[in-house]
N, CA, C and O atoms as CSV, one atom per row, in Angstrom:
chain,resi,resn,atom,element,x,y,z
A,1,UNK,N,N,287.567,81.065,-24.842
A,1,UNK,CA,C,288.200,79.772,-24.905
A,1,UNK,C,C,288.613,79.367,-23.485
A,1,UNK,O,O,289.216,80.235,-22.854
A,2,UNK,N,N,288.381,78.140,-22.851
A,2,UNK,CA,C,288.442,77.528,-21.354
A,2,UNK,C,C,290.160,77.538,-22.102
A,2,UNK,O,O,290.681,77.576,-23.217
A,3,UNK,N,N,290.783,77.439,-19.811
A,3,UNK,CA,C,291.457,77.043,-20.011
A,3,UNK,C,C,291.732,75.725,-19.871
A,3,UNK,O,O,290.761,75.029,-19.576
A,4,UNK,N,N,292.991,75.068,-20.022
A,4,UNK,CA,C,293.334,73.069,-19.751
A,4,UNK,C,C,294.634,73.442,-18.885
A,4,UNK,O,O,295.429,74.369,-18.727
A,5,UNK,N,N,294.447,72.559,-18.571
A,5,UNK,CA,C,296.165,71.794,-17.291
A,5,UNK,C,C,296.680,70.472,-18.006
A,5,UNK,O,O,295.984,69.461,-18.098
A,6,UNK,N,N,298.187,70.603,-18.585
A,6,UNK,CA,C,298.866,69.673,-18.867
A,6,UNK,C,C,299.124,68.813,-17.899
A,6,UNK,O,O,298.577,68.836,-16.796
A,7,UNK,N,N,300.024,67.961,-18.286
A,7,UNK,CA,C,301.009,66.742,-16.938
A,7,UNK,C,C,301.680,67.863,-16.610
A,7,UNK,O,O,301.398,68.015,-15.421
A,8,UNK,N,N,302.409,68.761,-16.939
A,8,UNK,CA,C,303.456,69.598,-15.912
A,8,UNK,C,C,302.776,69.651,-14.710
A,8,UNK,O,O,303.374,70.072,-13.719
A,9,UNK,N,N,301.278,69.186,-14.609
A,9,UNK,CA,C,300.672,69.689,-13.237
A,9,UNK,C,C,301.172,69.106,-12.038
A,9,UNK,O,O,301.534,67.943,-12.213
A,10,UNK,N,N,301.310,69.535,-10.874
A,10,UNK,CA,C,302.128,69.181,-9.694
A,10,UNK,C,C,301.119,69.022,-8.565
A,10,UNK,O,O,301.498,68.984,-7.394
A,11,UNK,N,N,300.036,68.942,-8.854
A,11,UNK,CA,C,298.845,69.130,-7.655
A,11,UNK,C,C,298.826,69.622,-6.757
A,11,UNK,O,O,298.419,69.124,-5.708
A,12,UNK,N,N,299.287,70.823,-6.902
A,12,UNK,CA,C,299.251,71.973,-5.629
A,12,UNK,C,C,297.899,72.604,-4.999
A,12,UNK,O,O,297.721,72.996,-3.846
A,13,UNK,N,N,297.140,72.591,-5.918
A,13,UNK,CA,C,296.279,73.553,-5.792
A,13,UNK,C,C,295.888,74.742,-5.191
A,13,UNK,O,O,295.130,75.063,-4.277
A,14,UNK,N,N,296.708,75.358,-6.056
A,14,UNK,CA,C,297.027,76.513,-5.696
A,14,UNK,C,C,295.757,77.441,-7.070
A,14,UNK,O,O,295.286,78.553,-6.831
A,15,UNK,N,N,295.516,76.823,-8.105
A,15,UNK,CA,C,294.671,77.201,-8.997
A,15,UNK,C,C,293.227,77.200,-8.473
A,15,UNK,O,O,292.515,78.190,-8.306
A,16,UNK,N,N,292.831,75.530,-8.173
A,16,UNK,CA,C,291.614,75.464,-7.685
A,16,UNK,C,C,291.390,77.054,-6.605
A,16,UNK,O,O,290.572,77.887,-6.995
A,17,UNK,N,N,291.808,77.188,-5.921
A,17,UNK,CA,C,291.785,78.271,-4.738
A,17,UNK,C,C,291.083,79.632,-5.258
A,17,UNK,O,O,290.318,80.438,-4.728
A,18,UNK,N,N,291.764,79.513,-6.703
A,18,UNK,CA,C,291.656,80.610,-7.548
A,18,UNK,C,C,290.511,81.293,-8.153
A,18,UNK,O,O,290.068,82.440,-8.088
A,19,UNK,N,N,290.135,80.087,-8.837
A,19,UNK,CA,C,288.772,79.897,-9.710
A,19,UNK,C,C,287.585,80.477,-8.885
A,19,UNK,O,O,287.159,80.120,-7.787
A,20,UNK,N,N,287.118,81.588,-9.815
A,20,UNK,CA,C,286.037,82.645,-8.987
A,20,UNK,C,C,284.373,81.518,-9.461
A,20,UNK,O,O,283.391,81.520,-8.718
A,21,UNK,N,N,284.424,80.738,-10.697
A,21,UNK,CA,C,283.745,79.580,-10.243
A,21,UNK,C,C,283.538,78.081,-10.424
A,21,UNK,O,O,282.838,77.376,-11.152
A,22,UNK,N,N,284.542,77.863,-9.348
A,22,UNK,CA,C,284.599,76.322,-9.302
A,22,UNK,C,C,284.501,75.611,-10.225
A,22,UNK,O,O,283.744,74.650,-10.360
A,23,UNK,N,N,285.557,76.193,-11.213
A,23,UNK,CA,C,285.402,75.017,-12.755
A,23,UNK,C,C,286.783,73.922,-12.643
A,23,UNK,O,O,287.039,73.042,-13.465
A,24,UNK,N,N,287.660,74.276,-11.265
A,24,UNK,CA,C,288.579,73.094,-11.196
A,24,UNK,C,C,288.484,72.328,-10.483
A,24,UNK,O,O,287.787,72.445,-9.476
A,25,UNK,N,N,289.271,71.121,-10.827
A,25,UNK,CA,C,288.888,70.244,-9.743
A,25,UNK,C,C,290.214,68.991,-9.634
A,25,UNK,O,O,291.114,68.794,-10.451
A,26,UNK,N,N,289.992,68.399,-8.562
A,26,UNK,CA,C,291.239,67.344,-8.535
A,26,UNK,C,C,291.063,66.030,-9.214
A,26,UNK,O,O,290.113,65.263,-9.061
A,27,UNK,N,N,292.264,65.843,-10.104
A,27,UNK,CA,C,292.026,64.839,-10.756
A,27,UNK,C,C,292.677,63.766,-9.847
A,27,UNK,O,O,292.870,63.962,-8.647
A,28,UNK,N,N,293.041,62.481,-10.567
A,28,UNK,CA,C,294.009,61.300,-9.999
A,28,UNK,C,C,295.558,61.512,-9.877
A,28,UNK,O,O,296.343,61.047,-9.050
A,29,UNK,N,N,295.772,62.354,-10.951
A,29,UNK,CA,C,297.635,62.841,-11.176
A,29,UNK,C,C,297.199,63.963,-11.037
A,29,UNK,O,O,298.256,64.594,-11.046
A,30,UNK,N,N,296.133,64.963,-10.869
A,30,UNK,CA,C,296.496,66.411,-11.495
A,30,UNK,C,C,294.817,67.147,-11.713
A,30,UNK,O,O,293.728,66.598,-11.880
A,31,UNK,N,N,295.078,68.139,-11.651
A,31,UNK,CA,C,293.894,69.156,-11.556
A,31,UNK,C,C,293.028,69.376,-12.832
A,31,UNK,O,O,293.610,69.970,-13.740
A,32,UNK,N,N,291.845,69.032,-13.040
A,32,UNK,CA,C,291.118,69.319,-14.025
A,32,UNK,C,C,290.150,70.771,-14.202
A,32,UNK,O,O,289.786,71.518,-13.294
A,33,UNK,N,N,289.908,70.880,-15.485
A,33,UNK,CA,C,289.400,71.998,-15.959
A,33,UNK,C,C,287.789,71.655,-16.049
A,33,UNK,O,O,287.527,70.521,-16.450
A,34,UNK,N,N,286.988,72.280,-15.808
A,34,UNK,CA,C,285.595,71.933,-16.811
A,34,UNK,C,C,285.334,72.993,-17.607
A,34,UNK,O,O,284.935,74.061,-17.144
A,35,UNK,N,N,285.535,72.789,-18.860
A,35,UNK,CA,C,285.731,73.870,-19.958
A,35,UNK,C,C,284.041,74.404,-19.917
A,35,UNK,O,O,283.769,75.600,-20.016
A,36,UNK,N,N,283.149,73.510,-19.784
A,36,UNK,CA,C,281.344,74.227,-19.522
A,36,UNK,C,C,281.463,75.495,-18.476
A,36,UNK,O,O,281.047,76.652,-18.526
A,37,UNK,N,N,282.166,74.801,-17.576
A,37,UNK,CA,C,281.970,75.848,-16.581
A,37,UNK,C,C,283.000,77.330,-16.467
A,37,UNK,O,O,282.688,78.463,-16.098
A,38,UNK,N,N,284.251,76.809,-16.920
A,38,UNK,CA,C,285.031,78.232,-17.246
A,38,UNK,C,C,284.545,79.144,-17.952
A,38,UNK,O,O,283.937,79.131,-19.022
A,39,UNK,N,N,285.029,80.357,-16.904
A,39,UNK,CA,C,284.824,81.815,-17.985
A,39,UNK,C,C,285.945,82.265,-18.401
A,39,UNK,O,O,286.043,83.438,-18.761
A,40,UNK,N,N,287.202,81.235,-18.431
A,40,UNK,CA,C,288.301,81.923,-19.296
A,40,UNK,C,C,289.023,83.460,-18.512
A,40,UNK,O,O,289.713,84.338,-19.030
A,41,UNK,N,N,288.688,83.361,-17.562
A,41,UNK,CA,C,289.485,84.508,-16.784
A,41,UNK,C,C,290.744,84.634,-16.643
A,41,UNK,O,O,291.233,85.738,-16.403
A,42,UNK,N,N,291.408,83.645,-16.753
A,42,UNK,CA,C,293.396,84.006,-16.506
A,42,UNK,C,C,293.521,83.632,-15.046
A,42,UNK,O,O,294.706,83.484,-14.748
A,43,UNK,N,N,292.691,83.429,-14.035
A,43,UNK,CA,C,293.383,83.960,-12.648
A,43,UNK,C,C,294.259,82.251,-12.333
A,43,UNK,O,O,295.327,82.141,-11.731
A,44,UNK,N,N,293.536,81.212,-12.864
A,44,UNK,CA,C,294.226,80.150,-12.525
A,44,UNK,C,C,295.769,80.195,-13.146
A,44,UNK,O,O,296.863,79.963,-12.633
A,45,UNK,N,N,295.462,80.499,-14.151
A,45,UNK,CA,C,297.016,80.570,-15.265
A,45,UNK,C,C,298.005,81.623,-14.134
A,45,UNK,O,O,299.156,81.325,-13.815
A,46,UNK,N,N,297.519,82.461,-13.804
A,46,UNK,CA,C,298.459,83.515,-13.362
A,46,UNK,C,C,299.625,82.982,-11.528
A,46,UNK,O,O,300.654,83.392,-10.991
A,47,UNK,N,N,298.438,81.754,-11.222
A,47,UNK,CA,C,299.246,81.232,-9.756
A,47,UNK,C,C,299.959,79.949,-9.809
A,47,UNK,O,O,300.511,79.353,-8.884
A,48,UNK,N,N,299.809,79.489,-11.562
A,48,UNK,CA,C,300.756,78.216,-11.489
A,48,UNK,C,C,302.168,77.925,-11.215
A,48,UNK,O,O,302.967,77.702,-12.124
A,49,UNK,N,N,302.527,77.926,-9.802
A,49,UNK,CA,C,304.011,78.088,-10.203
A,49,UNK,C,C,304.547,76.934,-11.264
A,49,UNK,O,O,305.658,77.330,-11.617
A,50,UNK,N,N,304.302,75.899,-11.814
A,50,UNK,CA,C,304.588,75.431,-12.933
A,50,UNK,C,C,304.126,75.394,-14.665
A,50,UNK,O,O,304.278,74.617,-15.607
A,51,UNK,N,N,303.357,76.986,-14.377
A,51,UNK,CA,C,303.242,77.184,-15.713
A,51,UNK,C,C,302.532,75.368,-16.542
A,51,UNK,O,O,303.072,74.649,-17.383
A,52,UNK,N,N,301.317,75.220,-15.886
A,52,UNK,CA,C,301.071,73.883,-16.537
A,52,UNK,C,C,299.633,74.499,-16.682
A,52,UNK,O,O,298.824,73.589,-16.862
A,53,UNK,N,N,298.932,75.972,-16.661
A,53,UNK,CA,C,297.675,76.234,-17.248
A,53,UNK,C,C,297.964,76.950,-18.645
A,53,UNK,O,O,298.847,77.805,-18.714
A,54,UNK,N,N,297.194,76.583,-19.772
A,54,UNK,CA,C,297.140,77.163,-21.032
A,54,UNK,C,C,295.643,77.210,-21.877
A,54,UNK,O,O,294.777,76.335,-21.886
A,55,UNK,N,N,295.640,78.236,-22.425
A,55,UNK,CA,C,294.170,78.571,-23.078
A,55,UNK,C,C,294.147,77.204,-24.046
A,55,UNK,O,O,295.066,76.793,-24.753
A,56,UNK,N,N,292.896,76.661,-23.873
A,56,UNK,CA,C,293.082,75.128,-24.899
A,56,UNK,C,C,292.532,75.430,-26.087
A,56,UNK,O,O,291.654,76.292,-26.068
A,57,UNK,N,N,292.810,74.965,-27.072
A,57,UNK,CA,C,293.473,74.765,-28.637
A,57,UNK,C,C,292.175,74.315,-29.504
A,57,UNK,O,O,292.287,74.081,-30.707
């Protein structure tokens, strides 16, 4: 299951940095996911300091 980025997102990008492959990206408010391209690894979730990555639903 990809993960998603809520609004808590703060556009740090500190996630993008993360992603071993380039499934994030910058949105207009906030950082997007491409759920095709995630392998669901955790590493973005693990550097959010606002806790705004979650496995999507």
């Amino acid at each position: 299951m990809p993960r998603v980025i809520n609004d808590d997102c703060i556009a740090c990008g500190s996630c993008q940095a993360e992603c071993p492959v380039d499934a994030i990206s910058e949105g207009d408010t906030k950082y997007n996911i491409d759920p095709e391209t995630c392998i669901d690894c955790g590493a973005c979730e693990e550097v959010c300091p606002v806790e705004a990555i979650h496995p999507a639903e």
